[in-house]
C-alpha positions as CSV (number, residue, x, y, z in Angstrom):
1,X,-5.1,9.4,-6.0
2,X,-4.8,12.5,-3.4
3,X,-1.9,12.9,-1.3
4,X,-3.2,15.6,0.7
5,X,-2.6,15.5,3.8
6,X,-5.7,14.2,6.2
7,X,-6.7,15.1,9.8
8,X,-6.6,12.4,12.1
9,X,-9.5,12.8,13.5
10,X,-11.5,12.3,9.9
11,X,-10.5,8.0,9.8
12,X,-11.1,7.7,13.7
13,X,-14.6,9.5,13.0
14,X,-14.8,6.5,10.2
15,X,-13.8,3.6,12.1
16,X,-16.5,5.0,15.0
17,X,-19.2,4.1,12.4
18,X,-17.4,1.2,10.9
19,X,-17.3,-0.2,14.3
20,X,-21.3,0.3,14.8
21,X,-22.1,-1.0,11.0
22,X,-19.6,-4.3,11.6
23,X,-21.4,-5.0,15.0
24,X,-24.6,-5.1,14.0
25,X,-23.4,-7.1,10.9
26,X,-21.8,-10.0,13.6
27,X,-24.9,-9.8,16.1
28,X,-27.8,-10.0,13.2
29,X,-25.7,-12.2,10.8
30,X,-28.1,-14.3,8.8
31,X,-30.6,-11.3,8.4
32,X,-31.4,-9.8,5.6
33,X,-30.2,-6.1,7.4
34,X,-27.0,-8.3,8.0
35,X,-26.4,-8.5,4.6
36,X,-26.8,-5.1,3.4
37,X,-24.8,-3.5,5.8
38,X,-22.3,-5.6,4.9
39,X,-22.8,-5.1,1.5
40,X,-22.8,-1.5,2.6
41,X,-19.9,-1.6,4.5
42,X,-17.8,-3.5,1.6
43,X,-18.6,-0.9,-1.1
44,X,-17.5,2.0,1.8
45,X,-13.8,0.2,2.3
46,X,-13.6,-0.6,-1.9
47,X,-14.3,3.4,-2.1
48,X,-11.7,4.3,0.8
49,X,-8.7,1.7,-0.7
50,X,-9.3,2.4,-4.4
51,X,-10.0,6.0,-4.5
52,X,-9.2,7.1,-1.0
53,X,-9.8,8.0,2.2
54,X,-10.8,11.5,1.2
55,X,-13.4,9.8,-0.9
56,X,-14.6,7.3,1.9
57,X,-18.5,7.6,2.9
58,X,-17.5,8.5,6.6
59,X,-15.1,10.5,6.2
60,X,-17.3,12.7,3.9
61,X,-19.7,13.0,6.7
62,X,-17.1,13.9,8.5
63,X,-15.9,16.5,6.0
64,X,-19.3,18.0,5.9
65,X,-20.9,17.7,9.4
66,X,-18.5,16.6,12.3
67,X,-15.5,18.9,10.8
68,X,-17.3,22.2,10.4
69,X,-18.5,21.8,14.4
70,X,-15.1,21.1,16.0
71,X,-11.5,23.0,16.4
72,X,-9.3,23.5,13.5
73,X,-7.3,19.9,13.1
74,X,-3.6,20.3,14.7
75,X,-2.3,17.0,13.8
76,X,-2.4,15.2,10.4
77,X,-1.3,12.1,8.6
78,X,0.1,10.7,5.3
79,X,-3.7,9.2,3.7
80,X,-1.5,6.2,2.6
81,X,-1.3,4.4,5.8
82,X,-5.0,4.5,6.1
83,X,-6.0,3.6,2.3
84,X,-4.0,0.5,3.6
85,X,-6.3,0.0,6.5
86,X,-9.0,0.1,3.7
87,X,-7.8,-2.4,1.2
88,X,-7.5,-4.7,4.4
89,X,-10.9,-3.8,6.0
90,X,-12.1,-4.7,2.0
91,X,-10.0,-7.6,2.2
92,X,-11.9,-9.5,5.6
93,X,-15.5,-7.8,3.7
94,X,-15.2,-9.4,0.7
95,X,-14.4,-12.7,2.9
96,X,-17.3,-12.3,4.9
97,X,-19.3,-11.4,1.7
98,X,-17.9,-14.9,0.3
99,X,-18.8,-16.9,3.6
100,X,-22.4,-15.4,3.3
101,X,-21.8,-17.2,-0.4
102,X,-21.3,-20.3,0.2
103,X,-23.6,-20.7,3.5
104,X,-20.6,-20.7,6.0
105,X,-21.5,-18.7,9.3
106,X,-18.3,-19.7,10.5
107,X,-16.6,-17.5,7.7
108,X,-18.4,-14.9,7.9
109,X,-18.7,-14.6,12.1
110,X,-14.5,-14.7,11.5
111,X,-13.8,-12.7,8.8
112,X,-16.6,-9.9,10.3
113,X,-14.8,-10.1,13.6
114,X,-11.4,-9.7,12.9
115,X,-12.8,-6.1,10.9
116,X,-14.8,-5.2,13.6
117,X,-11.6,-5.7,16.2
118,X,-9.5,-3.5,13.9
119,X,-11.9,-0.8,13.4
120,X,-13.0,-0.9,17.4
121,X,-9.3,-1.2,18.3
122,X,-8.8,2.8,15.7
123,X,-12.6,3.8,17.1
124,X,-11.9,3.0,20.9
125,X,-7.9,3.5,21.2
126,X,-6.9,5.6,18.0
127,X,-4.9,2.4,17.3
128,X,-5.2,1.5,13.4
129,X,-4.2,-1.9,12.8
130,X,-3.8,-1.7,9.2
131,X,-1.7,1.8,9.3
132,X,0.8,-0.3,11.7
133,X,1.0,-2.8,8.9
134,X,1.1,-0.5,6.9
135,X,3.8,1.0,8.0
136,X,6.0,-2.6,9.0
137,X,5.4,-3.5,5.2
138,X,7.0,-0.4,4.4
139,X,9.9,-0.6,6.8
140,X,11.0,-4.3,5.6
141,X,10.0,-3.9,1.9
């Protein structure tokens, strides 16, 4: 686990894509491109929650392409929050993934929606749904 500290702009970069992958996912559900981006998308937050954000697909391309091409990061954050995020992106996957499963669109158009609201509301607003939980779970635990 890394505790390194990791520029913000790394898991908004992430969310950006996660919001693009998830969309596509809820508009071409059914579809065999449906399924492996989900499949995709699944494996990308089980990498993020279990091993870390520093290890999360996106934010690798981030690391390698977007961060090299932009200022020097001014503002960074504690990875935990986000690893969070993660675990409860995997957690609404692996839901969809199991709707998919059992042949109930209904499942999966739910569980796929309420990811792609979360990662659109980090993409779009830099509001990250699961840090916020995150950090209430903290508060009151």
């Amino acid at each position: 686990m890394s505790n390194q500290q990791l520029d913000v702009r790394g898991p908004r970069f992430g969310a950006v894509i996660t919001t693009i992958v998830l969309a596509i996912v809820f508009l071409a559900q059914g579809t065999a491109i449906a399924t492996a981006l989900l499949l995709l998308q699944t494996t990308a937050f089980a990498i993020g929650a279990f091993v870390g954000p520093h290890a999360q697909p996106y934010g690798l391309l981030f690391k390698k392409f977007v961060k090299p091409r932009i200022s020097p990061a001014t503002k960074f954050e504690d990875p935990q929050p986000p690893r969070f995020a993660q675990a409860v992106g995997l957690g609404f996957a692996v839901t969809a993934l199991l709707g998919l499963a059992i042949g109930s669109a209904t499942v999966t158009a739910v569980a796929v929606g309420f990811a792609l609201a979360a990662a659109f509301l980090n993409g779009a607003f830099n509001f990250c749904l699961g840090c916020e939980m995150y950090l209430l779970i903290k508060k009151f635990a």
